[in-house]
N, C-alpha and C positions, 0 to 999 in steps of 0.2 A: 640155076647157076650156083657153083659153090663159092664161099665168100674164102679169101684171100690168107694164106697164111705168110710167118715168118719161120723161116729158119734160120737160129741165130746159133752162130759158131764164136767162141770166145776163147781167146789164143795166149796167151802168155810167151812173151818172147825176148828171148838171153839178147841182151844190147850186143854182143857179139858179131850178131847176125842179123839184127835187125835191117838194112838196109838190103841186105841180099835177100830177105824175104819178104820182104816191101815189093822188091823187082818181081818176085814171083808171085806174088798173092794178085798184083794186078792183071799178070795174064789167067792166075788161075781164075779171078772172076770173070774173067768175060768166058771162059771154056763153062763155069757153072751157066751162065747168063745163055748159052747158045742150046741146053738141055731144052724140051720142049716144056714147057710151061712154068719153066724159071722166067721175072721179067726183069728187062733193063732196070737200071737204077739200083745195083745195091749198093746198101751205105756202110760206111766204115768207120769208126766210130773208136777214141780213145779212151779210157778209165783217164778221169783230172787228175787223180793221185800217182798212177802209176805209169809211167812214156812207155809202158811197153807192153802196155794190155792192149788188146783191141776186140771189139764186137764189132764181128759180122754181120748182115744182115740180110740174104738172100729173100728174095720175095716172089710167092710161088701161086701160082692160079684156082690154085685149090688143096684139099687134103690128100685130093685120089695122086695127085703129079708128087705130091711127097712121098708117099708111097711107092708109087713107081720109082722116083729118084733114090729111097731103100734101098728096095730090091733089084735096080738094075744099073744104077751108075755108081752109088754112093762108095763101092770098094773099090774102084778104079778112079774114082775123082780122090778119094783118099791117098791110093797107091802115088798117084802121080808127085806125093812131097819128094824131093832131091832127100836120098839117103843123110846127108851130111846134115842136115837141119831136124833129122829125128829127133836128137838128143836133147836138144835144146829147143824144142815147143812145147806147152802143156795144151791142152785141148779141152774144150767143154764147150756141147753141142746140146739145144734145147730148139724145141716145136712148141712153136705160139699160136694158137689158133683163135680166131675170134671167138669171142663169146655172144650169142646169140639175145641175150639180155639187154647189151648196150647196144 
């Protein structure tokens, strides 16, 4: 069995819009959370300094379902942002994978 990764997407978000994309981040996780080997519980998570940063944290059953989610969801899970909120998000997305040592 493979051991457990994180996909962590980290958002930078114009206080503008902040609440309309509050509204939307929550449906969009549970449409992440319903891919097949995404699991329930992701966390969401603020920068102390700054109210408008957030880390994601998608948590996935393996390396091979990250992959998979690459190659076959990840530009249609993207696509699905409201045009009008393009402008004003920054985006940084990193794969955490366990380290075999600890």
């Amino acid at each position: 069995m493979s051991a457990p990764v994180i996909y962590e997407v980290n958002i930078e978000v114009e206080p503008s819009i902040e609440q309309a994309f509050l509204q939307w981040l929550k449906k969009h996780i549970q449409d992440m959370e319903s891919i097949d080997g995404f699991q329930k519980g992701t966390r969401v998570f603020r920068e102390q300094t700054q109210a408008t940063a957030l880390s994601v944290h998608y948590f996935l059953d393996s390396e091979a379902v990250m992959d998979t989610y690459l190659r076959e969801h990840a530009e249609r899970m993207r696509g699905d942002l409201p045009e009008d909120f393009k402008n004003h998000l920054q985006f940084r997305r990193r794969i955490l994978l366990p380290d075999a040592a600890f």
